[in-house]
N, C-alpha and C positions, 0 to 999 in steps of 0.2 A: 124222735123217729118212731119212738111206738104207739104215739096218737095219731102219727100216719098212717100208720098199719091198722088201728081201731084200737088194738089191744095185743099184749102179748099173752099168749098161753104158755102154763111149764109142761112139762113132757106128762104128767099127770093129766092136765086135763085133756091135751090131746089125745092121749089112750083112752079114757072114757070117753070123749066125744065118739072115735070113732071107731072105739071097739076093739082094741088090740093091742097086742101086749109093746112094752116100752122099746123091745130087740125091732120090732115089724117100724114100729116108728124110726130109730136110729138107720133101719136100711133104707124105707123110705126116702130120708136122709142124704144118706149114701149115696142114693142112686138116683138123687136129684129127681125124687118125685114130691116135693114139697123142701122148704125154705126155713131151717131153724141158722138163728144168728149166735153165736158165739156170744155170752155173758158174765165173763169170771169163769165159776165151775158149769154154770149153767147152761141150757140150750135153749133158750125160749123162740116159740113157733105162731110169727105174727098171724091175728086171727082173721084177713084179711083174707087170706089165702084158703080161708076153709069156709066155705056154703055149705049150710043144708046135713053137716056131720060129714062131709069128706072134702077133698082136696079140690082144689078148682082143676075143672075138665083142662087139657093141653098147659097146666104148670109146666107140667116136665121140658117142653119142649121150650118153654122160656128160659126156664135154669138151666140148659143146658147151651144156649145162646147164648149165655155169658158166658162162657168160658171156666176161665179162674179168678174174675173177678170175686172179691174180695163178699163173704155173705151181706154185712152190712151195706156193702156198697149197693149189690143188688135190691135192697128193701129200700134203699133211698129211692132208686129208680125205678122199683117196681109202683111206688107210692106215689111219683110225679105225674102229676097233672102232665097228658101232651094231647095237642092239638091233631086235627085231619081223620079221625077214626069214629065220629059221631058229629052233630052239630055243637055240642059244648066236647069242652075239655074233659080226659076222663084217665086217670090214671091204669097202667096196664093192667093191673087186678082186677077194676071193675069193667072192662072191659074184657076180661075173658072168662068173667062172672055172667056175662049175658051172651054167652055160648057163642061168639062170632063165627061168621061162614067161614071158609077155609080160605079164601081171598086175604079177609083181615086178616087173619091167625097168621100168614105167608108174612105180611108184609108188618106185622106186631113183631113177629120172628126175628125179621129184616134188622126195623128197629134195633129190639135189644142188641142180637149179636153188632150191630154201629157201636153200642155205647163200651161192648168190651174188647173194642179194638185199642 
């Protein structure tokens, strides 16, 4: 799952990458503005989700389409390849890595909240 993702970060290097201290990260968190998975003690923050030293624009509004789905669960499906959102297949990270107009982003939305029904 974490060569899905690209790579996992630990909560270290996500504070350097993006400037701020490890509480800002853990609220983050919280408030379902970014996707760290549960690792033992750990929390590691697929790197996937972070362009350019911040968060990928409208995350929030995909984590929170899921519901209470399960974190790992969400990285699986955030990582799957789906079809109808470009001419090739394109998993929903990279896909709202290239800023989508608000049409997709509606119907990305759509999606996810299906999968945590």
């Amino acid at each position: 799952m974490a060569q899905r993702a690209s790579r996992m970060f630990d909560r270290t290097d996500v504070t350097e990458m993006l400037g701020v201290t490890a509480v800002a990260i853990k609220k983050q968190r919280q408030r379902r503005q970014m996707l760290g998975v549960p690792y033992g003690a750990e929390i590691p923050y697929p790197a996937a989700q972070l362009v350019n030293g911040e968060a990928l624009p409208n995350l929030k509004r995909l984590l929170e389409a899921f519901g209470d789905t399960h974190p790992w669960e969400q990285l699986m499906l955030l990582t799957t390849p789906v079809e109808g959102f470009s001419a090739h297949e394109e998993t929903p990270l990279a896909i709202l890595g290239r800023r989508p107009d608000q049409e997709t982003l509606r119907q990305l939305v759509a999606l996810v909240a299906s999968w945590a029904v």
